[in-house]
N, C-alpha and C positions, 0 to 999 in steps of 0.2 A: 267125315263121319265122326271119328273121335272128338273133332273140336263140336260139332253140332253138339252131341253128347255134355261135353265138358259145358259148353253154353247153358245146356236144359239145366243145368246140376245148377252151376251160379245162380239163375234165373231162381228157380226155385227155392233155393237155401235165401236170397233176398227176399222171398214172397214172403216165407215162412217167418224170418226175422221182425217183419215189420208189420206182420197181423197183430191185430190188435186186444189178441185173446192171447193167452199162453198154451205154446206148443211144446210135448217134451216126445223125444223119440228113442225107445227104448228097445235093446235085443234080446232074444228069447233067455239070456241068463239076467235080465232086467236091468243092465250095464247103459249108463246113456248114452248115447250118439248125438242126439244134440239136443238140446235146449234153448228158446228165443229168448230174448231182452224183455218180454212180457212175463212169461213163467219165471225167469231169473228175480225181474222185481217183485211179485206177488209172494213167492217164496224165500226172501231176501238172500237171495245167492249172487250177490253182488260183486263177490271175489272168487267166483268158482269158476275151473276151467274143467275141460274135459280131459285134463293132464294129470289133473289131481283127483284118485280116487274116491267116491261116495258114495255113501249107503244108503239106502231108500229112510231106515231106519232113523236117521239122522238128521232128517229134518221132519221139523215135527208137524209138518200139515199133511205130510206123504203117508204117517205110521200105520192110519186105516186104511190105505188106499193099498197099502202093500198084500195085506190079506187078498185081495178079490186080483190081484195081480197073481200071485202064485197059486192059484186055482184054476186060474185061465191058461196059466204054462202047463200046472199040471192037467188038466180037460179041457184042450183047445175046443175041441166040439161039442161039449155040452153049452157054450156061453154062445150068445147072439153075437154079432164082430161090433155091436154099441152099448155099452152099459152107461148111465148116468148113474151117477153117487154123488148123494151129498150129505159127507161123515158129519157126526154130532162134534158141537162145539168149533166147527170150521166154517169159517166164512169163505168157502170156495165148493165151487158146482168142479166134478172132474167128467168127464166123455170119456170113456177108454174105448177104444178101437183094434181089435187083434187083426193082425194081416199076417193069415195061412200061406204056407207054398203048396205044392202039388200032391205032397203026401201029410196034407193037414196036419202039420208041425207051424212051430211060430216061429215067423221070421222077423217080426216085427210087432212093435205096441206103440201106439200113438195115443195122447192125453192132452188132451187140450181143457185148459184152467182158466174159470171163469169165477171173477168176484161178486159174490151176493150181499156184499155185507151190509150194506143200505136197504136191502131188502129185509133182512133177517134184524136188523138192528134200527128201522126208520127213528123211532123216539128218542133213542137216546141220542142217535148222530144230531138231532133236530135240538135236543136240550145242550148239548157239549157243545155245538156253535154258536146257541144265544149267548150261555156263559161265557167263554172264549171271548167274542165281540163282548159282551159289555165290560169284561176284565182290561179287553186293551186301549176301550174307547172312555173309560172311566178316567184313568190318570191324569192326560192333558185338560179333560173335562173340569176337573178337581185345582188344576193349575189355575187355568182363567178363570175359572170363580173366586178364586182363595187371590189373585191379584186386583180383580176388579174391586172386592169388595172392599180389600186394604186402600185402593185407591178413591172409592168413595165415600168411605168413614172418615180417611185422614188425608183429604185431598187438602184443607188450609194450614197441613202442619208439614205437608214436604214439600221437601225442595224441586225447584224444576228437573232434577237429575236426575233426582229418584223417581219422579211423575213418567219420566222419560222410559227412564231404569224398567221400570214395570210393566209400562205399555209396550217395549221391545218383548219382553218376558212371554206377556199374553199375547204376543203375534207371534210368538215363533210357536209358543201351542198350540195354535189355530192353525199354523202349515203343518203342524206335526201331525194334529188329528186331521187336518184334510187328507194326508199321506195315509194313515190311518184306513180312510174309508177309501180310498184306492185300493188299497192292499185287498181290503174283504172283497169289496168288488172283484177284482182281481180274482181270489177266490174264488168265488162263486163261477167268475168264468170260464176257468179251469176246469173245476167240478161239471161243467153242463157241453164240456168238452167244444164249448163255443169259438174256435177260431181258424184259421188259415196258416197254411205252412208255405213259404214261397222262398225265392233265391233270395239270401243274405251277404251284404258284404260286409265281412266281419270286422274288417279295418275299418271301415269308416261307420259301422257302428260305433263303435272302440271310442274313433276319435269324438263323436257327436255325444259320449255319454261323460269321457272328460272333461269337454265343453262347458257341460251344464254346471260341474263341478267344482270352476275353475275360482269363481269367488269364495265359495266357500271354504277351499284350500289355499286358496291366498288368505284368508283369513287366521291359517293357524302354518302359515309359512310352508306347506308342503306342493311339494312337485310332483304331479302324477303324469309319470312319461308310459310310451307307447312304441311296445318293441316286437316290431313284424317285417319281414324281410320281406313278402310278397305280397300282391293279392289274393285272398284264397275266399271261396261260395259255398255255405252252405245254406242246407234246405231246414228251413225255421221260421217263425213269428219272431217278425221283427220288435214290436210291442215287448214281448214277453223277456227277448230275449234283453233288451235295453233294462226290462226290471233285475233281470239278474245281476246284469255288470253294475247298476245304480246301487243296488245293494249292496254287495260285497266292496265296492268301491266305499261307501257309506260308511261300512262299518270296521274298514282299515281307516277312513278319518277320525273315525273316533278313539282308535289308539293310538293313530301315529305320534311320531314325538315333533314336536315343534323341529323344525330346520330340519324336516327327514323327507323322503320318497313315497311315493306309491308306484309301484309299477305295473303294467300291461302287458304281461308279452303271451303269445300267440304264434306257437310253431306246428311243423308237422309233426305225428304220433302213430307211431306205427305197433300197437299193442301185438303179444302171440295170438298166436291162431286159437280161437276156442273154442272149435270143431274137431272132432276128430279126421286123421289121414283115413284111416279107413271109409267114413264116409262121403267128406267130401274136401276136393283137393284145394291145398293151400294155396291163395288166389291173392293178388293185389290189389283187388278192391276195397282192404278192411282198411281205407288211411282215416286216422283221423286228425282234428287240431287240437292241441292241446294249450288250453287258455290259464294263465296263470296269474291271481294278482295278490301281490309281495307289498308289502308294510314293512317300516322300520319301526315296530313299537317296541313294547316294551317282556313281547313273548305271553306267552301261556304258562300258569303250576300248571303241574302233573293232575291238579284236582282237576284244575277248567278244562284243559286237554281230555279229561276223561268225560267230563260232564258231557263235554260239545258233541264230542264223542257218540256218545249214546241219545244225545238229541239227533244226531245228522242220520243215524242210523235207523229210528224211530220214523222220521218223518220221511225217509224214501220208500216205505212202504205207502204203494197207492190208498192203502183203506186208512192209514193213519189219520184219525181225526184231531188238527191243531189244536192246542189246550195252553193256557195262560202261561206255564211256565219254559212253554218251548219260544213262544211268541211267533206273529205272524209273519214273518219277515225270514226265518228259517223254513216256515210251512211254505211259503212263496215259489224260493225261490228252488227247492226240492220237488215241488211240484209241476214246474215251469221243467225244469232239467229231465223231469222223469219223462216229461211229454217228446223233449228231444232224446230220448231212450242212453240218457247219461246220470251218472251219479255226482253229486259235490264229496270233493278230497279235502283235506289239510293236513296243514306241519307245521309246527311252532315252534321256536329255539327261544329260553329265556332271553334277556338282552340284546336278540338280536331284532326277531318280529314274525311274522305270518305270513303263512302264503296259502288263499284256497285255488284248487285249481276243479277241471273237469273237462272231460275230452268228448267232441261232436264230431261225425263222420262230415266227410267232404263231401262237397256236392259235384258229382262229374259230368 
């Protein structure tokens, strides 16, 4: 009977985590009991646990919400057990739901968080993404024009080398912006929530994204190894998830130092509980893997550390709409990540190098 019980509980605390609205569960003194990976992202509580005290007050998309909350503690039976709100200047619909005991006291508040902001905002998300696109598809555009034209003005006055020189130049812009229109692609895909989540194996992903990389890192002498002691599954898009590691692999070759590493590794991750004991019991189900990929460059200032900083944190909000100076290639792969209900980390030492990492539950 108690394991049936303990089953229902697990069973449920998964339901609740992997809906795809935000759920917050709240007690009659408005203290949380839990919060899903949905409401954590929408409200960016990213680093919040139920260990660490917090105020309703204190995040600022709750601050209306809190009034109609201590009205319903205070006059449980004047309120319907469904209220919809949807506070000025917030891009989020909230449900509150009061769950009475016997003597119509509150034992329970349930909130379930839903984003409108593309409803509330279609035009401008609709003009911030033609901008965006034509911001990042201009550049390369600008290249191959500005080489073509050098080469058909002064084609009898250079040399084969530099004829050569140039035509290399405008093909690697032309892969650039083909990567380019991937990326938006990509986007959009994202956005329209268009894909499939299936068994991953994360090694031989790993190794098939190395792969691809491998002339290109032979080109600037660097070794990207791959450090996993087992096999280990999870549930993800496979597509999506190969843009991630191509990225972030990507953009440690562009700092590494000539004759240096890149590394892969991928172990187990056993994060604290971020549930409360009182509600529901600590369970070994929470494994995750944590994927980590290390650069020998040349490190991050305290400015870029901080810049990146406040970009990573910017675009892990779902409603964040991508803009020129974050580029799309941060907007990617934050959004890819948020859909496997994970955040992108970093740490940078000057002279040493970089490492981003992020952690994915197992697939049991």
């Amino acid at each position: 009977m108690v394991m049936d019980k303990l089953s229902r509980v697990i069973n449920i605390k998964k339901l609740i985590e992997n809906m795809d609205v935000g759920i917050i569960l709240l007690d009659h003194n408005l203290n949380f009991l839990l919060i899903n990976t949905e409401a954590a992202n929408l409200l960016n509580l990213k680093n919040y646990t139920l260990e660490k005290h917090i105020e309703l007050d204190s995040i600022n998309d709750m601050k209306q919400v809190k009034s109609i909350l201590n009205q319903i503690c205070e006059n449980p039976t004047n309120f319907k057990s469904k209220i919809l709100i949807n506070p000025s200047n917030c891009p989020y619909q909230f449900l509150i739901t009061s769950i009475l005991n016997d003597l119509n006291k509150i034992d329970y508040i349930a909130i379930t968080i839903k984003s409108n902001l593309h409803q509330i905002y279609p035009d401008f998300t609709r003009r911030q993404l033609i901008r965006s696109i034509s911001h990042e598809l201009r550049a390369p555009l600008l290249n191959i024009q500005s080489f073509l034209e050098t080469l058909i003005e002064y084609y009898d006055r250079l040399s084969e080398k530099e004829k050569k020189e140039f035509l290399t130049i405008a093909n690697q812009e032309t892969l650039r912006l083909s990567r380019l229109v991937d990326n938006i692609l990509n986007s959009f895909k994202l956005n329209s929530n268009y894909y499939d989540f299936n068994t991953v194996d994360i090694a031989l992903l790993a190794d098939q994204v190395i792969q691809s990389y491998q002339i290109k890192a032979q080109d600037k002498d660097v070794n990207i190894l791959l450090e996993i002691d087992k096999v280990f599954y999870i549930k993800g898009n496979y597509d999506l998830l190969f843009q991630v590691f191509s990225n972030l692999i990507d953009n440690s070759l562009k700092f590494a130092k000539y004759l240096s590493q890149i590394i892969i590794r991928i172990y187990l991750y056993c994060p604290a509980n971020n549930f409360s004991g009182n509600f529901f019991l600590h369970n070994d189900f929470n494994h995750y893997l944590r994927i980590e990929i290390s650069d020998s460059s040349y490190g991050m200032t305290l400015e870029q550390k901080k810049n990146l900083s406040q970009k990573i944190t910017a675009s892990q909000n779902k409603n964040y709409l991508f803009t020129e100076e974050f580029g799309l290639g941060l907007y990617i792969v934050n959004n890819i990540l948020l859909q496997h209900s994970s955040f992108l980390y970093f740490k940078s030492e000057s002279a040493i190098g970089t490492t981003f990492w992020f952690d994915i539950k197992l697939k049991y």
